[in-house]
N, C-alpha and C positions, 0 to 999 in steps of 0.2 A: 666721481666728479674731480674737475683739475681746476687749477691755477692757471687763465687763461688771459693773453692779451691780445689786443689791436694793433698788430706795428706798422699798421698800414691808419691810422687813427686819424692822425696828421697829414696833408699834402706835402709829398716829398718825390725825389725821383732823383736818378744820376743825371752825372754834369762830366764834362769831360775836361782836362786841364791839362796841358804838358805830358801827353801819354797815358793817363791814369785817369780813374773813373773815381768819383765822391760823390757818396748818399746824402742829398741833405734836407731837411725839412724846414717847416714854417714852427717854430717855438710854439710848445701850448700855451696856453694864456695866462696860468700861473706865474711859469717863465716868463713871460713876455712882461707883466705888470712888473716882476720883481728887477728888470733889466731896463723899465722906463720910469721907476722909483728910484734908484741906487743913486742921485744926486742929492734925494729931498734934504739929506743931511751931511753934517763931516763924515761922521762916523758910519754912517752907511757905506758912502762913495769910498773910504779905506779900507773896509769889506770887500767891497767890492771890487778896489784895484789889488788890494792883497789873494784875493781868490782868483786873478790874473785876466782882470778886467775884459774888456769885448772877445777876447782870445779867449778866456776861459767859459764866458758863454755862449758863444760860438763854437768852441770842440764839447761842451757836454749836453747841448739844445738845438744846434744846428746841422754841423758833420756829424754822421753817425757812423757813416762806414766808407771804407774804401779798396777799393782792387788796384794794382799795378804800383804800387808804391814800396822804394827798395832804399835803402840804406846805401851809405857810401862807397859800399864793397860790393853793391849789386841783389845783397839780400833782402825779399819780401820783409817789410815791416807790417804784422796786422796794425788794424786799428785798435786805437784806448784812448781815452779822454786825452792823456801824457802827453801822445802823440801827435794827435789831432792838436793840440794846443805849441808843440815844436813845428807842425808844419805851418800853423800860422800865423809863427812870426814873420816868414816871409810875407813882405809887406802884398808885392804884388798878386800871390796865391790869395790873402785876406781878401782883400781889394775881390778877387772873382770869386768869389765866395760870398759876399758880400752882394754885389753884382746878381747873380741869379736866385739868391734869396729875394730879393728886391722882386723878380722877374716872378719866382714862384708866388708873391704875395699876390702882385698882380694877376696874375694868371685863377689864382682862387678865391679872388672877390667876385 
């Protein structure tokens, strides 16, 4: 017997952005509760921007993977949480990232 999981658990699917393809999913509901709670208090909400606020739950819940994405000098970057979280701080990449989450909730009500 193994150590088995679902990675398919969640509704998710690629997305295409600027050349490059991103895995992204709908947050399970743990996640989701703990990211629609993180105001209730001060010290929650500096948790939670210290833990690198929407960007960091967005690169550990939402982007999981991605293909075609290269570094300044042209070399493939895998994806890591790290990463996933320097790609979105560009605003406008967030922003469509954001955008088709929206699109996948929709899609799987």
């Amino acid at each position: 017997m193994s150590f088995t999981i679902d990675l398919q658990a969640r509704p998710s699917r690629w997305v295409e952005y600027d050349g490059a393809q991103f895995l992204i999913a709908i947050p399970g509901a743990e996640a989701a509760s703990v990211f629609v709670e993180r105001n209730n208090d001060d010290l929650k909400q500096q948790a939670y921007l210290a833990a690198g606020g929407d960007r960091g739950f967005f690169a550990s819940n939402v982007l999981l993977n991605w293909k075609g994405v290269t570094d300044s000098s042209g070399e493939q970057v895998p994806y890591s949480q790290e990463a996933g979280w320097i790609a979105l701080t560009k605003i406008d990449f967030m922003e469509f990232i954001q955008e088709e989450l929206a699109k996948l909730m929709n899609e799987a009500s």
